[in-house]
N, C-alpha and C positions, 0 to 999 in steps of 0.2 A: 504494500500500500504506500504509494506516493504522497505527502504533502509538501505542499507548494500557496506561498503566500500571494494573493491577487494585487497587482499594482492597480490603486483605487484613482479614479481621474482626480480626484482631490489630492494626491499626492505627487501626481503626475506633472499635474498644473505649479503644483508649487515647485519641480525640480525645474520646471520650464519658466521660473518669476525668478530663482537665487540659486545662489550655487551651494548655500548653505553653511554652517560656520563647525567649525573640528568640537569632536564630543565636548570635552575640558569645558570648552566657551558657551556651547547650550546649555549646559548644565547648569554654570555661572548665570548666566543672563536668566534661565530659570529659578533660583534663588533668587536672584532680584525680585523679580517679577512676584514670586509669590511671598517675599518680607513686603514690599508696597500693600499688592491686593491683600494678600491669606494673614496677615498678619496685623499690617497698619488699617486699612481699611475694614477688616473685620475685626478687630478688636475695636476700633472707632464706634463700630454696631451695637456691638454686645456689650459696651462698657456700663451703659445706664441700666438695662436690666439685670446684667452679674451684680452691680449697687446693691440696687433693689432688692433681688434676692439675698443678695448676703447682709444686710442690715434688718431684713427680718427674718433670718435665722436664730431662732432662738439661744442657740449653743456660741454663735456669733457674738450675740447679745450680753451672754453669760459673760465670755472672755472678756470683751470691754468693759462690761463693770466692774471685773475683776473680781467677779466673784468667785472664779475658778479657781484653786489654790496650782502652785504649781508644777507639783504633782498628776494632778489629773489634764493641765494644760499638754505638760511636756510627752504626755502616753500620747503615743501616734493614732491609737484609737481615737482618741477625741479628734485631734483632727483628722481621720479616717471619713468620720462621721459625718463631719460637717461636708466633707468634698462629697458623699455620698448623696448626703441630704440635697446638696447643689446639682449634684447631676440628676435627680429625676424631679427636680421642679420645673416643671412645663413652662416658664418664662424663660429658664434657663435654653432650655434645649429648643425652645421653637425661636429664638432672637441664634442661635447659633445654628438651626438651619435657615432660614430667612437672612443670616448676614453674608453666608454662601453665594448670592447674588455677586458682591466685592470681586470672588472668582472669574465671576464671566464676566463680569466688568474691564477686570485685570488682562484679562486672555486677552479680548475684543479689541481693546486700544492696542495693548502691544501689536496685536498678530498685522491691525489695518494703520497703524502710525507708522512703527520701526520697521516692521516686516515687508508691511506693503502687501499685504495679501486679502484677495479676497474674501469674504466671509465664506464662502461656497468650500475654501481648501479647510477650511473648519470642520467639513462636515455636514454643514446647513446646506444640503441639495435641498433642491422643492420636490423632486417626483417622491409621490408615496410617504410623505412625512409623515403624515398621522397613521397610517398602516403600521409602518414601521417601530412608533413607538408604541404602539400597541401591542405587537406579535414581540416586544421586549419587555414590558409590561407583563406580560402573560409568563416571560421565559424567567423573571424574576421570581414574580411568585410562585412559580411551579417550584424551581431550584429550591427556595427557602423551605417550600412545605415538604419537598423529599427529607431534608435533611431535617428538618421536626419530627415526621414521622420515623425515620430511620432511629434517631435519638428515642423517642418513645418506646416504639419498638423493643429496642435493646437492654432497656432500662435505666440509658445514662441520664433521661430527664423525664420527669414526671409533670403532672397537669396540677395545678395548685388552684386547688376546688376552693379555696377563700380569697381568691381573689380575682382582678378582673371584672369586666362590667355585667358577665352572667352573676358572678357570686351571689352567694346565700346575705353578706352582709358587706357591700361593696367599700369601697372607703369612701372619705370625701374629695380624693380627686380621681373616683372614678372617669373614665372619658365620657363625653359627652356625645352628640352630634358636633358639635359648636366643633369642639377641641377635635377629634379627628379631622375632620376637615381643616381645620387648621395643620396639624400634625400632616395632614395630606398632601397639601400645597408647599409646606416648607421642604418633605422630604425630594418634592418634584426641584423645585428651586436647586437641593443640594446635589439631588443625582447629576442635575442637568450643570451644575459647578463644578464637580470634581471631572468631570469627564470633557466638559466644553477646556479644562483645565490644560487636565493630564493628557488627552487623547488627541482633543480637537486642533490644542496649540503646541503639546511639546512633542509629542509621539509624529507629528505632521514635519514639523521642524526639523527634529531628529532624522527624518526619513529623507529628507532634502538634500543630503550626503551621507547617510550611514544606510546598511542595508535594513530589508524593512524589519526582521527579526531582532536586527539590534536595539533599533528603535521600539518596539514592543516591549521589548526588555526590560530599556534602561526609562522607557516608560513608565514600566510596572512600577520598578523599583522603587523608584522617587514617590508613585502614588502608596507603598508601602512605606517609607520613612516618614514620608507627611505624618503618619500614625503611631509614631516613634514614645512619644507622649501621653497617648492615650493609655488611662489606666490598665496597670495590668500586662503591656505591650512589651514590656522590656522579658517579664518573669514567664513569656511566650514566645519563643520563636516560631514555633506554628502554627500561632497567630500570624504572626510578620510575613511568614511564608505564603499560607491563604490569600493573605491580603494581596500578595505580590502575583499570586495565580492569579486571583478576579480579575487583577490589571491587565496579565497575558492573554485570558480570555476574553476582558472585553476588547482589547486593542487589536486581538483578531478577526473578532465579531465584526469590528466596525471596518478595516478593512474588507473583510468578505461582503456586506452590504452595502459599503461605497458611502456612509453618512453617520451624523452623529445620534441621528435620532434614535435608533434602538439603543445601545447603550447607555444612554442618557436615561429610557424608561428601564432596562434592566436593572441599574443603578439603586434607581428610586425606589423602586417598588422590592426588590431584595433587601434594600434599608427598612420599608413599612412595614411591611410584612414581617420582619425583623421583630420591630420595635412594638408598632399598633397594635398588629392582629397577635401576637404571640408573646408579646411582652418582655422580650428578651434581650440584654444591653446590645444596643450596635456599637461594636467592634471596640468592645471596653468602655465607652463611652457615656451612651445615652441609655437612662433606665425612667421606663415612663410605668403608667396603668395599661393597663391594656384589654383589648376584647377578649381574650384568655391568657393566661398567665402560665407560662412555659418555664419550670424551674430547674434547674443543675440536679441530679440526684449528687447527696454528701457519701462521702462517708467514702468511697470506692478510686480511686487515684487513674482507675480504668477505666470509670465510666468519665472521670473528669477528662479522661486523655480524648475520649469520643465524644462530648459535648461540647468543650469550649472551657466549664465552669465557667466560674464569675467572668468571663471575657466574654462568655456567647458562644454562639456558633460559631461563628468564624475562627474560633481559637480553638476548634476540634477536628480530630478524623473525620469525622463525619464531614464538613466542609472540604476537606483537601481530595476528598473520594468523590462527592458532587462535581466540585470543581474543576478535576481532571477528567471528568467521564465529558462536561459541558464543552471543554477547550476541544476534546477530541471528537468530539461529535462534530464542532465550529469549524474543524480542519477538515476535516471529509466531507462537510454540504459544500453544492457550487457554492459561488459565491456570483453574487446578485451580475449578469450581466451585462444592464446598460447601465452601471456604476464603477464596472472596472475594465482597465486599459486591459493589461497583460499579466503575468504570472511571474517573478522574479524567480 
């Protein structure tokens, strides 16, 4: 069985606009690019509601009056707690999907100022967009519920009957209509950020002079370091790994169908589905309520190696086995015809 990567006319076009610049120097000018957007402009976002949230943390609260002695300050638990408490408050985490925006802000000026490219070598074809992010939509949540189910299944994660918006006695920040939809729209914002980011501007870029699998690559990678921070990500490297697959599969996804738009909804919607429907942290990160609540079984170091544990799916067998079956599947379908030139 031969695989062979599609030369996508979005990349084509861009070899035929520059000659492109030596790995070292994209990689650099990438770093910029995302200390400006990923960093200055989205931390500029999330500054007022991280406040917010953290001034009415009660444990927050405690500390500045000093009421805390400092004993129980200096236990990492306590501030365990507080960062924990920050990450599933819903102003937190929907002002840091919504600040995602910054990304494709960031991508967008560089790619049509510095680069001089069209938006099209982005990715943004017109034929078939809405198709497209649909039938990626669809490949998202399928992928997420394999690997919930598989998890289940096995016994590395269980269904946690007290909580979630069915439960017997829901909390008070069960989700709402309101809040999903919310939750909905920012994850769309962020899929369609990390990807118009990583794929549309640096992976295109990269591919301007390096061959396209390089570029896939060292695509990934950087979309895997980006994650370097995220709770939990260090005391996982297969976490780091997954994350580094998703990138290779979608970077050849988006090649084989010539646009940004599938991966963008795959993106999204493997985050929701993630997060919303199953209640499970994305990628160390975000711990919200959820329409079911999808938990780590304790206790087993085996079942933690196949679920993620506290990282999630993403930081299990179970994802690295999804996600190699998805990449290999991506390599043996054609790839979209009137979206790519030739075959490298």
């Amino acid at each position: 069985m031969k695989f062979s990567l599609p030369m996508p006319k979005m990349i084509e076009e861009t070899r035929n606009l520059r000659e492109g610049n030596w790995l070292l120097l994209e990689i650099i000018i990438f770093i910029c690019v995302y200390i400006i957007a990923g960093m200055v402009l989205q931390g500029m976002l999330t500054l007022i509601p991280t406040l917010m949230a953290l001034f009415s943390s009660p444990e927050f609260q405690q500390l500045l009056d000093r009421s805390a002695d400092y004993a129980t300050v200096s236990d990492p638990s306590y501030i365990n707690g507080i960062i924990a408490e920050l990450s599933s408050n819903p102003l937190i985490v929907l002002s840091s999907l919504f600040s995602t925006v910054a990304l494709i802000a960031g991508a967008l000026v560089y790619c049509r100022a510095i680069e001089k490219r069209p938006f099209r070598t982005m990715g943004f074809r017109r034929g078939h967009a809405i198709r497209e992010y649909l039938v990626g939509a669809a490949i998202g949540l399928v992928a997420m519920g394999i690997c919930v189910v598989i998890c289940l299944a096995s016994g590395a994660s269980v269904i946690d009957a007290s909580k979630g918006i069915g439960s017997v006695a829901p909390s008070a920040m069960a989700p709402t209509l309101g809040l999903i939809a919310l939750f909905f729209v920012g994850f769309i914002i962020q899929g369609a950020g990390e990807e118009i980011l990583l794929r549309g501007y640096l992976m295109v870029s990269l591919a301007a002079r390096q061959r396209l699998i390089v570029a896939a690559i060292v695509s990934a990678a950087a979309f895997s370091a980006l994650h370097l921070l995220n709770p939990g990500a260090l005391d996982s490297p297969l976490a780091l790994l997954n994350i580094m697959l998703f990138g290779v599969f979608a970077g050849v996804y988006m090649m084989k169908r010539g646009s940004i738009w599938g991966v963008a909804g795959i993106h999204a919607f493997w985050n929701f589905a993630q997060g919303v429907v199953f209640g499970i942290p994305v990628s160390g990160a975000f711990q919200m309520d959820s329409l079911v609540k999808i938990s780590a079984t304790e206790g087993s170091q085996f079942f933690t190696f196949l679920s993620g544990g506290n990282f999630g799916v993403e930081g299990g067998l179970v994802a690295t086995i999804v996600l190699a079956i998805a990449l290999i599947i991506t390599l043996v379908v054609p790839a979209r015809k009137d979206e790519v030139a030739v075959c490298e």
